[in-house]
TORPA-4810 file (N, C-alpha, C, O; in nm, 3 decimals):
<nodes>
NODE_1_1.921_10.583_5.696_2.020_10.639_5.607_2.130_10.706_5.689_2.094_10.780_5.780_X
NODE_2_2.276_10.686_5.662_2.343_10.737_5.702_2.335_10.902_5.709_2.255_10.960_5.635_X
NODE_3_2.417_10.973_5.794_2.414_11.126_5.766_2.574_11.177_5.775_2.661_11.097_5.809_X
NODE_4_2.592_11.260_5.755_2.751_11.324_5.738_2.751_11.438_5.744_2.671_11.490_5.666_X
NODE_5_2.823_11.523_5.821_2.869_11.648_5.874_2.960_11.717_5.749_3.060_11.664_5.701_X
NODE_6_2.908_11.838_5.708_3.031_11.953_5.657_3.046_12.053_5.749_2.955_12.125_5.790_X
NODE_7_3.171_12.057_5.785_3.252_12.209_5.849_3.297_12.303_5.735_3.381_12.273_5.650_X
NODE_8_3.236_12.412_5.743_3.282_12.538_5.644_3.354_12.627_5.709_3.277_12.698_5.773_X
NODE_9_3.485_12.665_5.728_3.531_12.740_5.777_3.521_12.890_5.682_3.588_12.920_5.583_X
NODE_10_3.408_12.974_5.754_3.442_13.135_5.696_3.555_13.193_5.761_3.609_13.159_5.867_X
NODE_11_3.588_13.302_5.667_3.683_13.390_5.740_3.638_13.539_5.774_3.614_13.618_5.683_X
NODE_12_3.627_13.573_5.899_3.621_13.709_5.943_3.664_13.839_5.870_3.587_13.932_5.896_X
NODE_13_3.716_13.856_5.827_3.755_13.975_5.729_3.809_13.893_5.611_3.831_13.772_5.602_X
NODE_14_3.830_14.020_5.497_3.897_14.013_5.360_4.035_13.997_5.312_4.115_14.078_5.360_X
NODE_15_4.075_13.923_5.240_4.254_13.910_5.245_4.288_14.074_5.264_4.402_14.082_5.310_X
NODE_16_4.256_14.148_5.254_4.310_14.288_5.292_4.303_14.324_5.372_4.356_14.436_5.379_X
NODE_17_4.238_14.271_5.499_4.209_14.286_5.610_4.083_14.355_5.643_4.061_14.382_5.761_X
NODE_18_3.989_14.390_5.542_3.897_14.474_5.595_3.754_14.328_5.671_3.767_14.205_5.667_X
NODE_19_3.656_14.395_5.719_3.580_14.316_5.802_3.484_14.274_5.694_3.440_14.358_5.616_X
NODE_20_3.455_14.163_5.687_3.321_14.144_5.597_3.222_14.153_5.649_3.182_14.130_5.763_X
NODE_21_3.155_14.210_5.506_2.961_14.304_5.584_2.920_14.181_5.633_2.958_14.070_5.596_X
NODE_22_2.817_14.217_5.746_2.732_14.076_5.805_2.624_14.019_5.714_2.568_13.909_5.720_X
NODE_23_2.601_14.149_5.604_2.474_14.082_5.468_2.552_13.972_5.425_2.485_13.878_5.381_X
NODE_24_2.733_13.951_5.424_2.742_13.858_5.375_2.691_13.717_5.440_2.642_13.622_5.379_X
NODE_25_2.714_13.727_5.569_2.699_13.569_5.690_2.529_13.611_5.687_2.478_13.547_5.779_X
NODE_26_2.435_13.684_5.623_2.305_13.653_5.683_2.281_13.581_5.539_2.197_13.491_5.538_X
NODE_27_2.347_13.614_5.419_2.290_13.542_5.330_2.349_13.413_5.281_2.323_13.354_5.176_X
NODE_28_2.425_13.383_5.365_2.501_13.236_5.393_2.405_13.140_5.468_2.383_13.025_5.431_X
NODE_29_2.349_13.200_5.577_2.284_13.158_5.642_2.107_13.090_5.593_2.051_12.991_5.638_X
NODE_30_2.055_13.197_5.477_1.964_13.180_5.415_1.992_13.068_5.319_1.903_12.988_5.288_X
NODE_31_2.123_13.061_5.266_2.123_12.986_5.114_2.130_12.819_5.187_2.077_12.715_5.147_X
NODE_32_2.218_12.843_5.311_2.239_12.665_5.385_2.087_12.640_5.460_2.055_12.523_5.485_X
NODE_33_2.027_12.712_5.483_1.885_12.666_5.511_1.789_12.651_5.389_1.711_12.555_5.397_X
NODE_34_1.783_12.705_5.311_1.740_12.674_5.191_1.831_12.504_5.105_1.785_12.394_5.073_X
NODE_35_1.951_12.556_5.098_1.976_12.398_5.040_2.044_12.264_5.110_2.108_12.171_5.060_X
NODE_36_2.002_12.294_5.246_2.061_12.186_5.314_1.979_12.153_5.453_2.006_12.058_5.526_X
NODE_37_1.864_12.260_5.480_1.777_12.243_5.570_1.824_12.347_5.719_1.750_12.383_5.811_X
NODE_38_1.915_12.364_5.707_1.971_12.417_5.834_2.079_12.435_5.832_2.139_12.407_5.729_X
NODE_39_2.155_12.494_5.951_2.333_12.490_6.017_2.302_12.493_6.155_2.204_12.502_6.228_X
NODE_40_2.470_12.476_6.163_2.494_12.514_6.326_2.608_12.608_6.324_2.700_12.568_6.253_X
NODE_41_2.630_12.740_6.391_2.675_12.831_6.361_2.755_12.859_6.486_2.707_12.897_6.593_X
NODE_42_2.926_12.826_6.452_2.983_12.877_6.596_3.097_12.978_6.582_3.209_12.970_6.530_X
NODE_43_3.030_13.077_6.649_3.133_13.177_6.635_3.291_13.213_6.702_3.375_13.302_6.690_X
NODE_44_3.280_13.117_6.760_3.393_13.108_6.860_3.470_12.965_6.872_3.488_12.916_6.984_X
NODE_45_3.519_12.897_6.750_3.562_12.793_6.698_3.725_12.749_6.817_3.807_12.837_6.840_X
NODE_46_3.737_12.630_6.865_3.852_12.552_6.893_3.920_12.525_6.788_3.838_12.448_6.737_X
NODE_47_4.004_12.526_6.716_4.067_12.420_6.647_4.166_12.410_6.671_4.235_12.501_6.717_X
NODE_48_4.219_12.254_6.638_4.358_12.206_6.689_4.371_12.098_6.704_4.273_12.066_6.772_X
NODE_49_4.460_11.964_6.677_4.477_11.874_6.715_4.521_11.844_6.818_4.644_11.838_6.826_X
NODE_50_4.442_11.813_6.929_4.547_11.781_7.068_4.567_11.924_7.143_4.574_11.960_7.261_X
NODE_51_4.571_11.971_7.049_4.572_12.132_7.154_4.429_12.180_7.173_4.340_12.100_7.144_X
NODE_52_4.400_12.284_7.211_4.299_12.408_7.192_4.359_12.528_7.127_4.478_12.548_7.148_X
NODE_53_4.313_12.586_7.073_4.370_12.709_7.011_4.217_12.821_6.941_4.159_12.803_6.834_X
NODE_54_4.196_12.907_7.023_4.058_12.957_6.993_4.067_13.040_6.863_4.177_13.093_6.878_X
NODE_55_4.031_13.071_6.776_4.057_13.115_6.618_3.960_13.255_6.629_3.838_13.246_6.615_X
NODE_56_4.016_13.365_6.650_3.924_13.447_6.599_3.909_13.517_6.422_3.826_13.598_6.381_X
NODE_57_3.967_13.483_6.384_3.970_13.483_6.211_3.861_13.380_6.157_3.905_13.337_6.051_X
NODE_58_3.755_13.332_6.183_3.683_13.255_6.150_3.583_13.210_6.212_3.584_13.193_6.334_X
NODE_59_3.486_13.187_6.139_3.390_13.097_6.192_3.323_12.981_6.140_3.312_12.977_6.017_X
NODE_60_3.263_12.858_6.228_3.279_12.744_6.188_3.134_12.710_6.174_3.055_12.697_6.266_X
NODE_61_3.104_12.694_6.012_2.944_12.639_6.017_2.952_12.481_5.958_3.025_12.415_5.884_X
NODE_62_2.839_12.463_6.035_2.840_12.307_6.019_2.718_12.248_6.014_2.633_12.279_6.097_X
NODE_63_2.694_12.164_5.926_2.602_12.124_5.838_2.573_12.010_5.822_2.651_11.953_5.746_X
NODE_64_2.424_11.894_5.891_2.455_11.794_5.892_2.323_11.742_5.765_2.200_11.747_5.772_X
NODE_65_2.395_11.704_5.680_2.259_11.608_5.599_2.286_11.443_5.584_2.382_11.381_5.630_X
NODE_66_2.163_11.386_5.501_2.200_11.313_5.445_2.315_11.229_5.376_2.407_11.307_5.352_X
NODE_67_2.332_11.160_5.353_2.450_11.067_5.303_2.435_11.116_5.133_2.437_11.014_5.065_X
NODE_68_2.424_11.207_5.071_2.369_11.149_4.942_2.467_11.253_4.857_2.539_11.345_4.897_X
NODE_69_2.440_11.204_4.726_2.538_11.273_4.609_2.536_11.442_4.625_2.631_11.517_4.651_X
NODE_70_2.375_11.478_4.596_2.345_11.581_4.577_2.425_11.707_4.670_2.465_11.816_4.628_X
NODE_71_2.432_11.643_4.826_2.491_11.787_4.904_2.621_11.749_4.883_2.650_11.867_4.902_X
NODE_72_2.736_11.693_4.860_2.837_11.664_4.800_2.852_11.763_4.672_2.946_11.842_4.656_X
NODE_73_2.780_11.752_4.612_2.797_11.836_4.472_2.732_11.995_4.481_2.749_12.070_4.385_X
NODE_74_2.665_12.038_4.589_2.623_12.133_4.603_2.726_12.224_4.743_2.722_12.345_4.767_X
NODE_75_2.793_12.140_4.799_2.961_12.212_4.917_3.042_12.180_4.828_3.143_12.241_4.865_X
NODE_76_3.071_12.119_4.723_3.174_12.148_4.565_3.144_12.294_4.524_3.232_12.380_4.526_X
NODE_77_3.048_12.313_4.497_3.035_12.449_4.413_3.000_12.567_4.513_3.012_12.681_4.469_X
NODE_78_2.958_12.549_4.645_2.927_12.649_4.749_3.037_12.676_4.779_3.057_12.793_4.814_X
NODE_79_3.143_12.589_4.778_3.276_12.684_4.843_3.348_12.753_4.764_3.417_12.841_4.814_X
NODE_80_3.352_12.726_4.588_3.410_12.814_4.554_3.313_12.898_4.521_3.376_13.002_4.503_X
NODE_81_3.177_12.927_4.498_3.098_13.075_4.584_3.125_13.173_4.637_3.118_13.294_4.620_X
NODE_82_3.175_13.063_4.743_3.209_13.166_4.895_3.370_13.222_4.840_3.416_13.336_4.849_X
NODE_83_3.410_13.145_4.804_3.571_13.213_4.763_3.521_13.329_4.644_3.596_13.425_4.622_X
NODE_84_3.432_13.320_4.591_3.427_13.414_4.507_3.367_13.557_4.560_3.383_13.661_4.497_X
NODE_85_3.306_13.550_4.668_3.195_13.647_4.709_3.300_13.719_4.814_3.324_13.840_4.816_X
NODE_86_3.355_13.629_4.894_3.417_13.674_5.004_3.578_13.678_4.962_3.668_13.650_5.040_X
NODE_87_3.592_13.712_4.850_3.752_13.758_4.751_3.846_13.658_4.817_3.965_13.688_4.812_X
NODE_88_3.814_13.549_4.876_3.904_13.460_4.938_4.019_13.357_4.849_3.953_13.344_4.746_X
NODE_89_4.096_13.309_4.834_4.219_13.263_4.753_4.160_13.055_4.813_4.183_12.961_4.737_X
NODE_90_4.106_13.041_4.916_4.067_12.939_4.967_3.940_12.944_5.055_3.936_13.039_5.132_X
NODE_91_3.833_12.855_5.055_3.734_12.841_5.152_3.784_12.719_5.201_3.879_12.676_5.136_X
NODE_92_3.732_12.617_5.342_3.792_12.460_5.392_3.667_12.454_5.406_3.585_12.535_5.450_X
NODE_93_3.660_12.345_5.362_3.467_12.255_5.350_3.526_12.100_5.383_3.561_12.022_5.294_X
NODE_94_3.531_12.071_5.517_3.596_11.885_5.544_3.429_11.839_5.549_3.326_11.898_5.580_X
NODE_95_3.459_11.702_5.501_3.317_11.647_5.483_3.344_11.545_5.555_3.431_11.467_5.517_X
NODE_96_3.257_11.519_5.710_3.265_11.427_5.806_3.163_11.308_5.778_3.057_11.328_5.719_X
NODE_97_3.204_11.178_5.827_3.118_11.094_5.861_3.137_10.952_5.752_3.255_10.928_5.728_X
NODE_98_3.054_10.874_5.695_3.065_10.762_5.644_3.092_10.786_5.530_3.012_10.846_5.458_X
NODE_99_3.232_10.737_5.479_3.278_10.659_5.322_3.228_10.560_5.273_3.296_10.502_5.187_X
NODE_100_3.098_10.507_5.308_3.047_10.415_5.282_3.004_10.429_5.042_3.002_10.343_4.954_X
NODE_101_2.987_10.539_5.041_2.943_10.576_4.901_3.051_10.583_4.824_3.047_10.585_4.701_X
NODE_102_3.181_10.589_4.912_3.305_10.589_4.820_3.349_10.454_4.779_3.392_10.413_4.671_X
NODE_103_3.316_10.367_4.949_3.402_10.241_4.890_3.256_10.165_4.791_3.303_10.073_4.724_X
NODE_104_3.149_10.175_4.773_3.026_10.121_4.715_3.115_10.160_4.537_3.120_10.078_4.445_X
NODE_105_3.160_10.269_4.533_3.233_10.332_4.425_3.341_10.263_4.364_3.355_10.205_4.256_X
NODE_106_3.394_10.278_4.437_3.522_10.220_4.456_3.512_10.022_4.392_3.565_9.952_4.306_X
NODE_107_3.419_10.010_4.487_3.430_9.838_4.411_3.317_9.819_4.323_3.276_9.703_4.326_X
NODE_108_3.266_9.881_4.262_3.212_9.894_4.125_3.325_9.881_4.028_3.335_9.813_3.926_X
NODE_109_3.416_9.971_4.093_3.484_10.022_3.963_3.608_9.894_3.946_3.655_9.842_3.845_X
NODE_110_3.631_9.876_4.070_3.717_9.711_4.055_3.657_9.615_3.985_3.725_9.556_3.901_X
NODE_111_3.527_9.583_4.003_3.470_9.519_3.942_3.414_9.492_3.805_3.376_9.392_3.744_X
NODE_112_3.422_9.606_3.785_3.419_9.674_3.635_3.535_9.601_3.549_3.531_9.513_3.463_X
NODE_113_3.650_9.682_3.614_3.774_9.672_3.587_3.812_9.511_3.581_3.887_9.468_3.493_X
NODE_114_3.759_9.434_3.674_3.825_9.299_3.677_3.756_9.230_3.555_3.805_9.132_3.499_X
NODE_115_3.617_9.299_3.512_3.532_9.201_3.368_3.617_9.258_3.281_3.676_9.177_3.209_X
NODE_116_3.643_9.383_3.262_3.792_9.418_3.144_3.892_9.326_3.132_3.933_9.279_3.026_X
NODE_117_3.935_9.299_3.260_4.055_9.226_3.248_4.044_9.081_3.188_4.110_9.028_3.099_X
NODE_118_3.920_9.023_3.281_3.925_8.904_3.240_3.878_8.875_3.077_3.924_8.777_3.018_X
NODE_119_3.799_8.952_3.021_3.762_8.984_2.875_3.855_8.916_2.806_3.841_8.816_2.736_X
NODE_120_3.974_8.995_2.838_4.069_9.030_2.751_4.144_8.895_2.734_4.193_8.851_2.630_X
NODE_121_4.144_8.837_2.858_4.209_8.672_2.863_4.138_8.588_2.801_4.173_8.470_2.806_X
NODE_122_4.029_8.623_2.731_3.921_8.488_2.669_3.980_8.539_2.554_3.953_8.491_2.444_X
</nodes>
């Protein structure tokens, strides 16, 4: 079975600037081991295209499961969670690895679509 990577970018303090409690990142830590088996937790994130640029406003957890619907629909509703818990206006949740379930999607739905069409010509 394929597997696919989520990057969650937290943010280090509160849009007001104050620091967020660490109960918040220990019980982040509990809920992605509980519904996803694990993380990988880096506190000292690169990001950048082509550049380096070290980010201290954030940290980067990353999360590798399965290919399947379920953790898809469970980093849908975990990030706005986290936007809710951590008073944030945005959380970034990029979901790495195989589109294979999109395009399987995807030409269903052509296919679907093409027995409509042709229906309609008989």
């Amino acid at each position: 079975m394929t597997r696919v990577t989520y990057k969650i970018l937290v943010p280090v303090k509160y849009n007001n600037g104050k620091d967020i409690e660490v109960a918040h990142y220990e019980g982040i830590k509990r809920e992605l081991i509980y519904g996803c088996g694990g993380y990988i937790w880096d506190p000292n994130p690169n990001l950048g295209a082509g550049r380096e640029y070290t980010e201290e406003n954030l940290y980067v957890i990353s999360v590798n499961v399965p290919d399947k619907l379920r953790y898809d629909i469970f980093m849908r509703f975990y990030g706005r969670l986290l936007e809710y818990r951590l008073l944030q206006k945005c959380i970034w949740i990029e979901r790495l690895g195989s589109p294979a379930r999109i395009r399987t999607i995807l030409s269903k739905l052509f296919l679907l679509l093409y027995q409509i069409y042709t229906e309609k010509e008989n």
